[in-house]
PDB file as gemmi writes it, atoms N, CA and C in Angstrom:
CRYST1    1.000    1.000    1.000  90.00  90.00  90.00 P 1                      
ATOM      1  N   UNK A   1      -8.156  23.463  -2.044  1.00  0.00           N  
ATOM      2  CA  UNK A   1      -8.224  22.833  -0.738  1.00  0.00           C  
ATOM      3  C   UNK A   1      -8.559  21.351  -0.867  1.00  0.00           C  
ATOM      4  N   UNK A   2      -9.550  20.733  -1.916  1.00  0.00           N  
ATOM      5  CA  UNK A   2      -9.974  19.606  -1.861  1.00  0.00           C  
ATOM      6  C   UNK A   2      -8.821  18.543  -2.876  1.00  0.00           C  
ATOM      7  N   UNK A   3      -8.171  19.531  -3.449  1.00  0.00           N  
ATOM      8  CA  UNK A   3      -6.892  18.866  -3.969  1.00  0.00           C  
ATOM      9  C   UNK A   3      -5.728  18.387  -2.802  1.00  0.00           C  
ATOM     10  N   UNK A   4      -5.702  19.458  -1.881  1.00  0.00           N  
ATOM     11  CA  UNK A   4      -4.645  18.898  -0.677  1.00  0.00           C  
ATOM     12  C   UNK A   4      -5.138  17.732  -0.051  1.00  0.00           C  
ATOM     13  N   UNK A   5      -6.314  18.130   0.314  1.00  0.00           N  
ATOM     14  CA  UNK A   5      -6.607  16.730   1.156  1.00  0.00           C  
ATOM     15  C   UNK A   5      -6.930  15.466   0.678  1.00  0.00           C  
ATOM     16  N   UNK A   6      -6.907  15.634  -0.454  1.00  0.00           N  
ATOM     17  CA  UNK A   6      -6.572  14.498  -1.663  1.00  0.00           C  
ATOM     18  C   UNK A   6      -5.562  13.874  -1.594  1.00  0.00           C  
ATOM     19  N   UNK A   7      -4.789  14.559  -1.743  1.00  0.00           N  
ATOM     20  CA  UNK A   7      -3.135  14.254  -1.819  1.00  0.00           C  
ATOM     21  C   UNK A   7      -3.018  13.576   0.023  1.00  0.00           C  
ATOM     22  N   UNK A   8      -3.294  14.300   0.793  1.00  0.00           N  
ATOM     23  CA  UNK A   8      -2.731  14.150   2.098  1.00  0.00           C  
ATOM     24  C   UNK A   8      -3.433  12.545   2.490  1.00  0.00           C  
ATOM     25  N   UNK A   9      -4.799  12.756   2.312  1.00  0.00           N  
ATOM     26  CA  UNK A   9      -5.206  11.328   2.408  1.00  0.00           C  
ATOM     27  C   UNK A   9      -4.251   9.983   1.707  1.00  0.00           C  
ATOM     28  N   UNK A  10      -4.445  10.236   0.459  1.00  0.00           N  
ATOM     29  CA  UNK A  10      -3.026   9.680  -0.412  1.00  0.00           C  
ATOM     30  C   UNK A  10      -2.052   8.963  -0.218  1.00  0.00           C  
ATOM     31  N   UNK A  11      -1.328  10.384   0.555  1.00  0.00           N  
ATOM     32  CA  UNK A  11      -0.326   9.898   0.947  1.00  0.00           C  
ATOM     33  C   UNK A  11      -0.088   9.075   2.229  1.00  0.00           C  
ATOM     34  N   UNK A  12      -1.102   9.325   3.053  1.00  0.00           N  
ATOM     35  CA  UNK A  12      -1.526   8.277   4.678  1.00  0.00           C  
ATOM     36  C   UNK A  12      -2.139   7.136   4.121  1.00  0.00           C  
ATOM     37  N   UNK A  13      -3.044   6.643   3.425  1.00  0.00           N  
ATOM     38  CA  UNK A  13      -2.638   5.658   2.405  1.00  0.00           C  
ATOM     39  C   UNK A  13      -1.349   4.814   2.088  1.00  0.00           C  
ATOM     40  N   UNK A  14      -0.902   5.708   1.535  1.00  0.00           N  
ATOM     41  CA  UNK A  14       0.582   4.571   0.785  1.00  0.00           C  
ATOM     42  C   UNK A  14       1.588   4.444   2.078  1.00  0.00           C  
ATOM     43  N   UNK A  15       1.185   5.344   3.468  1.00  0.00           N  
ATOM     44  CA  UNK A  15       1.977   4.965   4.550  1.00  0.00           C  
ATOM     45  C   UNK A  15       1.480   4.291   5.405  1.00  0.00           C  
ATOM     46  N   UNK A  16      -0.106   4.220   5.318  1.00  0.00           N  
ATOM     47  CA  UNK A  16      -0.242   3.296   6.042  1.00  0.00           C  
ATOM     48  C   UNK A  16       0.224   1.287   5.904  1.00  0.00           C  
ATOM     49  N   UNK A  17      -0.161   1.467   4.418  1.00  0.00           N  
ATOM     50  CA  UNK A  17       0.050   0.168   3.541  1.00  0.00           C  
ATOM     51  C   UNK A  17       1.535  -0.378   3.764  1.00  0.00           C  
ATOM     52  N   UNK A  18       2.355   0.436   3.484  1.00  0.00           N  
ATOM     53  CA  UNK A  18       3.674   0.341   3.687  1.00  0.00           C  
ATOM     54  C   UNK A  18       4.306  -0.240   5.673  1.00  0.00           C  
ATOM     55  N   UNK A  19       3.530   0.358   6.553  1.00  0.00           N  
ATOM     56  CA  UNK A  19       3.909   0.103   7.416  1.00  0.00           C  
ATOM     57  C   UNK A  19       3.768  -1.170   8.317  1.00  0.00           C  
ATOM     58  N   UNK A  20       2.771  -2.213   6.945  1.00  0.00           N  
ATOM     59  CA  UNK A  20       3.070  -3.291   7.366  1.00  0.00           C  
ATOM     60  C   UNK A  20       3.983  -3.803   7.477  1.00  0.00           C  
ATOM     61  N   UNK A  21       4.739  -3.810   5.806  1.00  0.00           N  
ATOM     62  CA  UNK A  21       5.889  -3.988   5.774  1.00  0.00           C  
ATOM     63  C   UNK A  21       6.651  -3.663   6.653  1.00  0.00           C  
ATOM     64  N   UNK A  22       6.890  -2.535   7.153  1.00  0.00           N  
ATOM     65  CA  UNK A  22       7.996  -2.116   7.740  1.00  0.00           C  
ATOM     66  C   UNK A  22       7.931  -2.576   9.538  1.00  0.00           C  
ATOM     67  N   UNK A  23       6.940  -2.388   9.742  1.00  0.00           N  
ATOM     68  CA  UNK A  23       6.444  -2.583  11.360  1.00  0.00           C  
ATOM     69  C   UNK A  23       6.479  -4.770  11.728  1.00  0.00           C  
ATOM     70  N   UNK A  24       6.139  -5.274  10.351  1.00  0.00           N  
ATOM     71  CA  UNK A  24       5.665  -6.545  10.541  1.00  0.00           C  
ATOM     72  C   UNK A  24       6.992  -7.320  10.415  1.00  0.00           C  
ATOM     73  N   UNK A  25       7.380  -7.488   9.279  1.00  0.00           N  
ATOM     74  CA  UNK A  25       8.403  -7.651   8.394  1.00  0.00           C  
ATOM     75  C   UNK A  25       9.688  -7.356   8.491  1.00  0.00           C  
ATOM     76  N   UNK A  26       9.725  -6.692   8.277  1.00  0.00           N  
ATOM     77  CA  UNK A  26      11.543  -5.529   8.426  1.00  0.00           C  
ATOM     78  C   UNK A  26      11.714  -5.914  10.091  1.00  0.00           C  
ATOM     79  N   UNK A  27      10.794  -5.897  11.265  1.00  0.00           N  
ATOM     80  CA  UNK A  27      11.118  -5.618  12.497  1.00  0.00           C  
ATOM     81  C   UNK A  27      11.483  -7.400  12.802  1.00  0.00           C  
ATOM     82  N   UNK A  28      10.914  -8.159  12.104  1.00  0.00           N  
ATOM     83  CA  UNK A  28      11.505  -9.677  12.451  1.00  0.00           C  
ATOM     84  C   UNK A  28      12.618 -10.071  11.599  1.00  0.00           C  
ATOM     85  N   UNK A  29      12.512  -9.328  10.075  1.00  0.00           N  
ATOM     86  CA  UNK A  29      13.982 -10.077   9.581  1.00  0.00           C  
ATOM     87  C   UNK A  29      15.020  -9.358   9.799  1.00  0.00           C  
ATOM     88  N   UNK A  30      15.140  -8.246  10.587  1.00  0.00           N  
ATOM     89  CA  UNK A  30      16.153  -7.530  10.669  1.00  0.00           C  
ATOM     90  C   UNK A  30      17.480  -8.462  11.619  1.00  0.00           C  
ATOM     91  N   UNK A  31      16.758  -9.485  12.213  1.00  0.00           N  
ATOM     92  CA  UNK A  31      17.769 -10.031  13.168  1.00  0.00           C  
ATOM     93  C   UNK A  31      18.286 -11.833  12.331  1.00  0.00           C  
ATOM     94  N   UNK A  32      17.608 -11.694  11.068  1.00  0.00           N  
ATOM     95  CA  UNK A  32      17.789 -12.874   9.986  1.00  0.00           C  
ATOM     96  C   UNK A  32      19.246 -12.773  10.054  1.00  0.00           C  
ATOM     97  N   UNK A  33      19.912 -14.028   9.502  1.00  0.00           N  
ATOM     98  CA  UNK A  33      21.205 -13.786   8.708  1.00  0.00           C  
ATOM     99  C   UNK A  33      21.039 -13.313   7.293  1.00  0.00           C  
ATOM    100  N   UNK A  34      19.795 -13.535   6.996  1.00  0.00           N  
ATOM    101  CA  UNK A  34      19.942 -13.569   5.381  1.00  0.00           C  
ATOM    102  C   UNK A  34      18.480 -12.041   5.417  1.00  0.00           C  
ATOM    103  N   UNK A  35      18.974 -11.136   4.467  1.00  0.00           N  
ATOM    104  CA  UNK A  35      18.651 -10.101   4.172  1.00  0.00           C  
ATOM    105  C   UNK A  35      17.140  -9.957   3.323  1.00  0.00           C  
ATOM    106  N   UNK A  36      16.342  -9.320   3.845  1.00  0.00           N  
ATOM    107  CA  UNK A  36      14.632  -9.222   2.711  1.00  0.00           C  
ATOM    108  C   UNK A  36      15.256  -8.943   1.712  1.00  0.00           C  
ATOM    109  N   UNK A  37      16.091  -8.168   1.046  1.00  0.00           N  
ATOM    110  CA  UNK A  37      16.643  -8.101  -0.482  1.00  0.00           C  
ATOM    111  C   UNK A  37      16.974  -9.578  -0.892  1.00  0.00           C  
ATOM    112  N   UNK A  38      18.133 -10.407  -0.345  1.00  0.00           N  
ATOM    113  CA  UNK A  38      18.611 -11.348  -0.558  1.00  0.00           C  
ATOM    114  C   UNK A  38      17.608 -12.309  -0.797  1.00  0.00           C  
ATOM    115  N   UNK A  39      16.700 -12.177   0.010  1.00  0.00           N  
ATOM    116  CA  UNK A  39      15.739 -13.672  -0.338  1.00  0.00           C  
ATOM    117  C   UNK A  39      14.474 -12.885  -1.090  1.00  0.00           C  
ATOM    118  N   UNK A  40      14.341 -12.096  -1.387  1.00  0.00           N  
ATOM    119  CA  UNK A  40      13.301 -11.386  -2.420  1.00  0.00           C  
ATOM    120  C   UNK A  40      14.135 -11.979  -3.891  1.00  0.00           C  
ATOM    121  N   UNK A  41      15.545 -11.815  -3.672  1.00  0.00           N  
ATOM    122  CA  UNK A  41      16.488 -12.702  -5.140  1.00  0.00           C  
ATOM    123  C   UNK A  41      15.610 -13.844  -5.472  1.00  0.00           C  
ATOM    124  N   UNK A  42      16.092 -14.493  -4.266  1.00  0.00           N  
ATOM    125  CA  UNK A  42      15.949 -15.964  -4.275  1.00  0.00           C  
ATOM    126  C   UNK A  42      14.397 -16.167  -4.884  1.00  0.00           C  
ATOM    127  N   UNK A  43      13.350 -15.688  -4.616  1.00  0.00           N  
ATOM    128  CA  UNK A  43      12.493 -15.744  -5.049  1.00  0.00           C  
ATOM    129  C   UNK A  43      11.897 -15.431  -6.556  1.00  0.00           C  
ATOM    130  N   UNK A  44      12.684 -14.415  -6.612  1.00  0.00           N  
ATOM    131  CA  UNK A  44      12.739 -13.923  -7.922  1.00  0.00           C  
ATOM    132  C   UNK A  44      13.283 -14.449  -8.944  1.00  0.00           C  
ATOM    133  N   UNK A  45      14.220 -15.267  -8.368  1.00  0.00           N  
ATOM    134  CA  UNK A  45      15.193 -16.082  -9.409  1.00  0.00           C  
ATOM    135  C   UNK A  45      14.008 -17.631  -9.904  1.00  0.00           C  
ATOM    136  N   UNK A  46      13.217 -17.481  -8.873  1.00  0.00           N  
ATOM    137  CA  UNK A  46      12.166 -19.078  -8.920  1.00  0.00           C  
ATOM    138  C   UNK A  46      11.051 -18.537  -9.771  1.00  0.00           C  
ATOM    139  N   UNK A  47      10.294 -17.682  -8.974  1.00  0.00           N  
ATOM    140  CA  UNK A  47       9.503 -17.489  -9.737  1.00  0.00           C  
ATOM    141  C   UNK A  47       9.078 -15.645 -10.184  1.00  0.00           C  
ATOM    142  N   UNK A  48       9.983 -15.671 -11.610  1.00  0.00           N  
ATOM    143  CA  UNK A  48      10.511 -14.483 -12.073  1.00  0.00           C  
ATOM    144  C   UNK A  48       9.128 -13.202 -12.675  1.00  0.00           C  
ATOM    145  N   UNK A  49       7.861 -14.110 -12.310  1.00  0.00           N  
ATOM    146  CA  UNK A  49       6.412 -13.010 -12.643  1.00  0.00           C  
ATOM    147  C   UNK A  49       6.365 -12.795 -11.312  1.00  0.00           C  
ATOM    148  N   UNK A  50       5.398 -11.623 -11.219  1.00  0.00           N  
ATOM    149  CA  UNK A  50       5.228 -10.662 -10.051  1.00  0.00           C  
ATOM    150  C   UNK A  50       4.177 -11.875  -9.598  1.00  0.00           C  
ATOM    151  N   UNK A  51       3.243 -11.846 -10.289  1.00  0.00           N  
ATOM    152  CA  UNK A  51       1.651 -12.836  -9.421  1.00  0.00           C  
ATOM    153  C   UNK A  51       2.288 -14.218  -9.081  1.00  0.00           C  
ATOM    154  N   UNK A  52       2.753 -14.693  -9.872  1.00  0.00           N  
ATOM    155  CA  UNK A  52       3.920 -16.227  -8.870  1.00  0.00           C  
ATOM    156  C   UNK A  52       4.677 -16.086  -7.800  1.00  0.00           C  
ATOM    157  N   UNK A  53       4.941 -14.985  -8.385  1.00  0.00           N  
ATOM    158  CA  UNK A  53       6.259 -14.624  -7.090  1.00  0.00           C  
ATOM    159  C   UNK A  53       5.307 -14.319  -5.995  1.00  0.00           C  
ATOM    160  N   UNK A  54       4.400 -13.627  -5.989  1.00  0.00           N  
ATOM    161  CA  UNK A  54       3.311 -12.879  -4.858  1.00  0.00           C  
ATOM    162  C   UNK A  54       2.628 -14.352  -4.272  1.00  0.00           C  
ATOM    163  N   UNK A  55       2.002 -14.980  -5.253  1.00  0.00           N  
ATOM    164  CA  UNK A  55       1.286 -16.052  -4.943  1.00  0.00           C  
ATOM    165  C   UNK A  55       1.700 -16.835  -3.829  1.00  0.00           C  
ATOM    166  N   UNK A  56       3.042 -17.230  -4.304  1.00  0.00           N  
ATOM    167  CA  UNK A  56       4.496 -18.262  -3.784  1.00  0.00           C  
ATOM    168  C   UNK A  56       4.257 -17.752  -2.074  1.00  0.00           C  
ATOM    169  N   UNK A  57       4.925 -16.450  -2.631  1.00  0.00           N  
ATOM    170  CA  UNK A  57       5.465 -15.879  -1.117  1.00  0.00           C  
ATOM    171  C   UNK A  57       3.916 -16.176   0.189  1.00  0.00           C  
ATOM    172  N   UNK A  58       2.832 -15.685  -0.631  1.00  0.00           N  
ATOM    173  CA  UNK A  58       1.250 -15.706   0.158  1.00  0.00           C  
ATOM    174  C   UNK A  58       1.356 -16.850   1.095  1.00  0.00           C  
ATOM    175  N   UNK A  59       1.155 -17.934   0.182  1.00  0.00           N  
ATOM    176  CA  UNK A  59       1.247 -19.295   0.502  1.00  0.00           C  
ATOM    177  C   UNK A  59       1.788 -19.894   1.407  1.00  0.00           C  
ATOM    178  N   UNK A  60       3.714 -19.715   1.436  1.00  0.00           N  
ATOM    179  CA  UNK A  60       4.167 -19.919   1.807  1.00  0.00           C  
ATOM    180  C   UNK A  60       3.684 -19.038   3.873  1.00  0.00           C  
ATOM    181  N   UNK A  61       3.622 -17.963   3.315  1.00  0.00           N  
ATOM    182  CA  UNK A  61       3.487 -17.197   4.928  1.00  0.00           C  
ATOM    183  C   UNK A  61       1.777 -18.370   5.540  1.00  0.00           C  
ATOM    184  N   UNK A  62       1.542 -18.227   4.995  1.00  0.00           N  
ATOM    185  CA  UNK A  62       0.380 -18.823   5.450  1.00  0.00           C  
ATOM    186  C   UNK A  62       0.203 -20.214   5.517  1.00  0.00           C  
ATOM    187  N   UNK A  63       1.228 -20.992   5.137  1.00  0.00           N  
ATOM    188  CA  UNK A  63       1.373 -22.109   5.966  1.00  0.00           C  
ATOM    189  C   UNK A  63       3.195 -22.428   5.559  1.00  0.00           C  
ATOM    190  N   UNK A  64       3.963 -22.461   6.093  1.00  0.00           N  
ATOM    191  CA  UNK A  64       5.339 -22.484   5.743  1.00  0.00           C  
ATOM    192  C   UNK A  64       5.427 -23.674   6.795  1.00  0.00           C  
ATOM    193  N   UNK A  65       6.162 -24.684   5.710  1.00  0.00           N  
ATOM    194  CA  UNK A  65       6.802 -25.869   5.719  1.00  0.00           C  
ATOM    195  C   UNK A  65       7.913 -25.955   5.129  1.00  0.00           C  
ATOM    196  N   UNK A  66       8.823 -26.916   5.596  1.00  0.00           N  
ATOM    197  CA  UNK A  66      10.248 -26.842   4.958  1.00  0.00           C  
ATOM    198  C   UNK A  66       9.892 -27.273   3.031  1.00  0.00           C  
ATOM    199  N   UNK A  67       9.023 -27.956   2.600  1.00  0.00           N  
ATOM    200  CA  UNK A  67       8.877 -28.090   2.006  1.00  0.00           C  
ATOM    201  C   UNK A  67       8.839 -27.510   0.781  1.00  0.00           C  
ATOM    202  N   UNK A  68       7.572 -26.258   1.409  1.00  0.00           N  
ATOM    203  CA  UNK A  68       7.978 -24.842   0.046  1.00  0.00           C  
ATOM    204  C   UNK A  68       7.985 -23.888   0.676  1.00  0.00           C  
ATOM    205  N   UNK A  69       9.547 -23.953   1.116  1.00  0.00           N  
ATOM    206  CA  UNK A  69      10.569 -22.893   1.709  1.00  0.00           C  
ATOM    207  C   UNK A  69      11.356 -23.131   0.315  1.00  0.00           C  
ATOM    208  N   UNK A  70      11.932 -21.581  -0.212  1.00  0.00           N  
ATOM    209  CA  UNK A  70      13.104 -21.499  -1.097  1.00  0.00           C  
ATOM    210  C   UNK A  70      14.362 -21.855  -0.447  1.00  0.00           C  
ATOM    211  N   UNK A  71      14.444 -21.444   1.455  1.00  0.00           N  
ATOM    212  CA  UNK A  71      15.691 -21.117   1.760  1.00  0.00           C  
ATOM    213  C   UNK A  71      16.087 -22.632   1.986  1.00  0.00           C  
ATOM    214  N   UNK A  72      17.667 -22.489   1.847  1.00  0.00           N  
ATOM    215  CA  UNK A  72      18.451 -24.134   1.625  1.00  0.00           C  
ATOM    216  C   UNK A  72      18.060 -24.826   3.521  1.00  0.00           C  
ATOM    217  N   UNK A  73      18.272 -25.942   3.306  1.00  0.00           N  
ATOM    218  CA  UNK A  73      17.874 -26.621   4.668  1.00  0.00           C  
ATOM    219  C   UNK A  73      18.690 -26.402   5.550  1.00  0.00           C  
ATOM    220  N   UNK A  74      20.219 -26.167   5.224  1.00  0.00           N  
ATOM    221  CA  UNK A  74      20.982 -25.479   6.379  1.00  0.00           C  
ATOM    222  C   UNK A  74      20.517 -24.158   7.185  1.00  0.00           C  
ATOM    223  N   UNK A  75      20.059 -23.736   6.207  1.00  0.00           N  
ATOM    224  CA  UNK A  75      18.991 -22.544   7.034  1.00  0.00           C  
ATOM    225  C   UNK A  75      17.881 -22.778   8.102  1.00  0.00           C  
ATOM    226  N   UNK A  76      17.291 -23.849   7.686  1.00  0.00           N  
ATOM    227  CA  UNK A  76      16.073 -24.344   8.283  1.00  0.00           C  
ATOM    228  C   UNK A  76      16.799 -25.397   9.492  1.00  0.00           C  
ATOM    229  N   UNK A  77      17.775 -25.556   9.332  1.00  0.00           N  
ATOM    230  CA  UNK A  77      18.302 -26.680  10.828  1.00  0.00           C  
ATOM    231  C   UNK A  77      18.629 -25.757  11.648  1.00  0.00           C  
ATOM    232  N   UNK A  78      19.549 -24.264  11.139  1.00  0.00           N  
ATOM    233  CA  UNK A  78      19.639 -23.551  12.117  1.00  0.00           C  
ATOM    234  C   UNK A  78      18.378 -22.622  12.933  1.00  0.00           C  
ATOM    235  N   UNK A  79      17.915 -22.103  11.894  1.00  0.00           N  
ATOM    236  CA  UNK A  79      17.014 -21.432  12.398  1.00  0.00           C  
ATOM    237  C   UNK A  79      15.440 -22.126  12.313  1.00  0.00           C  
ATOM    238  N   UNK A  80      15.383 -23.101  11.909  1.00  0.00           N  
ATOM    239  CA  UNK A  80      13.304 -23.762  11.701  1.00  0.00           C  
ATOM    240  C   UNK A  80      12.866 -22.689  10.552  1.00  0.00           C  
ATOM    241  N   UNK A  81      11.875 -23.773  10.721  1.00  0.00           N  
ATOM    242  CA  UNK A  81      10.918 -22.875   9.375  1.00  0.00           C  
ATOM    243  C   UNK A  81       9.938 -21.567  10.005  1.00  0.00           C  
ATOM    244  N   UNK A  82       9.631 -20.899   9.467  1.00  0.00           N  
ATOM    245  CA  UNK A  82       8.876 -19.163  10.360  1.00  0.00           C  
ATOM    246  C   UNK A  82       7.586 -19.999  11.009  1.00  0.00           C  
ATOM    247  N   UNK A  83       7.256 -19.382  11.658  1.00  0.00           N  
ATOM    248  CA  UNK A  83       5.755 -19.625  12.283  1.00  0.00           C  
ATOM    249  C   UNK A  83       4.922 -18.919  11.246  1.00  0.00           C  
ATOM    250  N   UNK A  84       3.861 -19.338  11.081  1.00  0.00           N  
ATOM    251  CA  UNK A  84       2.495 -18.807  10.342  1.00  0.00           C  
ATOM    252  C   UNK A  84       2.394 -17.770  10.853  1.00  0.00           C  
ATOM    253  N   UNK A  85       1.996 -16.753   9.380  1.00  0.00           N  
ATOM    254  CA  UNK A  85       1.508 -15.162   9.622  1.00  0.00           C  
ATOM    255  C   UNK A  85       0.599 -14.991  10.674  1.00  0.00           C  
ATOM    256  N   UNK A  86       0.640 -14.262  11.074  1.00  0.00           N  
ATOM    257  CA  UNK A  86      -0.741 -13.479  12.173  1.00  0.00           C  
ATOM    258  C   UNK A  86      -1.410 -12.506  11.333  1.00  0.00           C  
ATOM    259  N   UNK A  87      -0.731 -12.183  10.258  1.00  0.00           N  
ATOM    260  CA  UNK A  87      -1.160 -11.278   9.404  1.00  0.00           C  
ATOM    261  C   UNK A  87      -2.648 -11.905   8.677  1.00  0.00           C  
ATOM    262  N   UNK A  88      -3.816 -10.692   8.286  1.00  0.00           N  
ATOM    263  CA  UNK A  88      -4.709 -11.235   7.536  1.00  0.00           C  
ATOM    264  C   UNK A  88      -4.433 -11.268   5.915  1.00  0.00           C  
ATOM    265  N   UNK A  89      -5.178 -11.890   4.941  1.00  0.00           N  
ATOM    266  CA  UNK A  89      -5.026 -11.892   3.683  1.00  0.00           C  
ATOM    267  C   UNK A  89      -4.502 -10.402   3.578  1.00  0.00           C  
ATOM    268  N   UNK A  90      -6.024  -9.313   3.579  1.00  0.00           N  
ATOM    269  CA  UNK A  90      -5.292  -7.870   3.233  1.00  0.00           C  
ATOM    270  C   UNK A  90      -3.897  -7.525   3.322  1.00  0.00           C  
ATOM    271  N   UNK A  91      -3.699  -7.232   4.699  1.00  0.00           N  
ATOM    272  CA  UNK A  91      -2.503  -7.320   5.284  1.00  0.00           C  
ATOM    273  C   UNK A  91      -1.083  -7.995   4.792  1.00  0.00           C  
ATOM    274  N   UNK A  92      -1.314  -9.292   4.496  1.00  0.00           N  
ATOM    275  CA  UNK A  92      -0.089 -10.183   3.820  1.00  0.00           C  
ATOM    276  C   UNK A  92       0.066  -9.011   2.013  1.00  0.00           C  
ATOM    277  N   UNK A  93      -1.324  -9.104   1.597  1.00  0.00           N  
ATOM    278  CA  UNK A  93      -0.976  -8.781   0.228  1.00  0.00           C  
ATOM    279  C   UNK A  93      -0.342  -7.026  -0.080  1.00  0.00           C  
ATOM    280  N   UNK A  94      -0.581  -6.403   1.008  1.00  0.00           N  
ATOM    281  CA  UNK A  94      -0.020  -4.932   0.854  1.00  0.00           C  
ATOM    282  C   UNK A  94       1.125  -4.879   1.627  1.00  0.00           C  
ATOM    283  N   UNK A  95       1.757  -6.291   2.281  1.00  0.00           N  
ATOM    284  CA  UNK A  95       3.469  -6.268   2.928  1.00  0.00           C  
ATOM    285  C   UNK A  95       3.673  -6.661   1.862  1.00  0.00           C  
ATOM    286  N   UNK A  96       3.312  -7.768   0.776  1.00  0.00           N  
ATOM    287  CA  UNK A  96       3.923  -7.943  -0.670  1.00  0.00           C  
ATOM    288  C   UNK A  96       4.288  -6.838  -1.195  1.00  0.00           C  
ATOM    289  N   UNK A  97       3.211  -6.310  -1.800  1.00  0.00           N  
ATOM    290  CA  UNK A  97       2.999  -5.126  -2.540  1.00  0.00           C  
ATOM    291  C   UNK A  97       4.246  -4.405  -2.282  1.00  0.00           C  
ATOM    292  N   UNK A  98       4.130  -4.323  -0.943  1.00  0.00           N  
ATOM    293  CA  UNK A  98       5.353  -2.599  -0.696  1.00  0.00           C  
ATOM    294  C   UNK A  98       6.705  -4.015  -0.776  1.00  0.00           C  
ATOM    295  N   UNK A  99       6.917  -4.984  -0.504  1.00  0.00           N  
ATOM    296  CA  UNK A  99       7.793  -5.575  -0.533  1.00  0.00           C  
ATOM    297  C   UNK A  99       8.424  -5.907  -2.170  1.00  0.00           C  
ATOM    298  N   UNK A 100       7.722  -5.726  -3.014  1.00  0.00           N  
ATOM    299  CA  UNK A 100       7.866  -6.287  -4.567  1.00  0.00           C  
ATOM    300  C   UNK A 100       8.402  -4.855  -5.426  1.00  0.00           C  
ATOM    301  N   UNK A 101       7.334  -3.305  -4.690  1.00  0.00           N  
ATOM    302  CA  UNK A 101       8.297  -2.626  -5.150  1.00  0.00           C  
ATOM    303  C   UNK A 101       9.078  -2.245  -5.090  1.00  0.00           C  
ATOM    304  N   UNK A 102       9.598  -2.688  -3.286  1.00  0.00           N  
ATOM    305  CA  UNK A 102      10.809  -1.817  -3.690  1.00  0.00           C  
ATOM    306  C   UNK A 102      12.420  -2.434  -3.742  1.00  0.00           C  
ATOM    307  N   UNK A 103      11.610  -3.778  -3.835  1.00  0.00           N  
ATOM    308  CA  UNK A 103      12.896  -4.447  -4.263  1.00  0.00           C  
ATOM    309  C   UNK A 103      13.370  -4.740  -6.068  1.00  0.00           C  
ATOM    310  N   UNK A 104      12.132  -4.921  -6.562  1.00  0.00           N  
ATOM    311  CA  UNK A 104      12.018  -5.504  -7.897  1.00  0.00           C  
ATOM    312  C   UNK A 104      12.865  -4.893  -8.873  1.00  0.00           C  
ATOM    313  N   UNK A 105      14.221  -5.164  -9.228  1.00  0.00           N  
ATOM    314  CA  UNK A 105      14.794  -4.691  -9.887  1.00  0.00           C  
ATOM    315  C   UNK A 105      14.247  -3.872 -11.697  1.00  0.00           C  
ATOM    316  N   UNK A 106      13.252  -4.472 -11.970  1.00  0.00           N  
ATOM    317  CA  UNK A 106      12.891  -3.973 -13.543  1.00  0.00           C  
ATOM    318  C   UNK A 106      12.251  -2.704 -13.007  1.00  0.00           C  
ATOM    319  N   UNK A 107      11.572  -2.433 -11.560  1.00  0.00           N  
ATOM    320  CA  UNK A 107      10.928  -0.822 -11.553  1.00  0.00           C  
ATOM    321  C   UNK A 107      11.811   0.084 -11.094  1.00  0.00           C  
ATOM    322  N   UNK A 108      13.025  -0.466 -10.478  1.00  0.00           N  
ATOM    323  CA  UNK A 108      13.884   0.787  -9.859  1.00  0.00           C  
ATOM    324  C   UNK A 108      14.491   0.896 -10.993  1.00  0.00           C  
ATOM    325  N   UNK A 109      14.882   0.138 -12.534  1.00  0.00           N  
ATOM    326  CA  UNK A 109      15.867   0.985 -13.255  1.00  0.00           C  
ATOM    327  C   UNK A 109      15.432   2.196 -14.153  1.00  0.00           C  
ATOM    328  N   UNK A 110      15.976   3.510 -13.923  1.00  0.00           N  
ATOM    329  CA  UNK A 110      15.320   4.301 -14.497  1.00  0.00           C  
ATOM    330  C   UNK A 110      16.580   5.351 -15.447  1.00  0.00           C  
TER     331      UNK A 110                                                      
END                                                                             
């Protein structure tokens, strides 16, 4: 019994964490031109370690300027640069998290 509710806790855990991502994230870029895979590339292609890449992205949500934006400036004339997270630190770092795995190409090849 204390094994299930182990697990069950667990698993409300890794869904709760996840539903930043999905509730925060996914529900604003879904109307992007450019795709969370596509610019998870772009990022990846800059800065190719997980903690740079995490760092980068942090940063950037928490104060985003055209400046250190990856995306090209034609992007940014059409659409501006994002508004600052509402999200807290926690929060930003477990939309990473679920955002890094399940894009990151070296953990999905199996």
């Amino acid at each position: 019994m204390r094994k299930i509710m182990l697990l069950i806790f667990l698993t409300w855990g890794l869904d709760a964490k996840s539903s930043v991502y999905k509730d925060v994230c996914v529900k604003c870029h879904k109307y992007q031109p450019a795709s969370l895979e596509k610019m998870f590339m772009v990022y990846l292609k800059t800065y190719s370690v997980e903690l740079s890449f995490k760092v980068s992205l942090k940063e950037y949500l928490q104060n985003p300027t055209e400046k250190n934006s990856l995306i090209g400036s034609a992007f940014i004339q059409n659409f501006s640069v994002k508004n600052t997270s509402e999200l807290n630190d926690t929060q930003i770092d477990e939309a990473l998290d679920t955002y890094w795995d399940l894009y990151n190409p070296k953990d999905n090849l199996k």
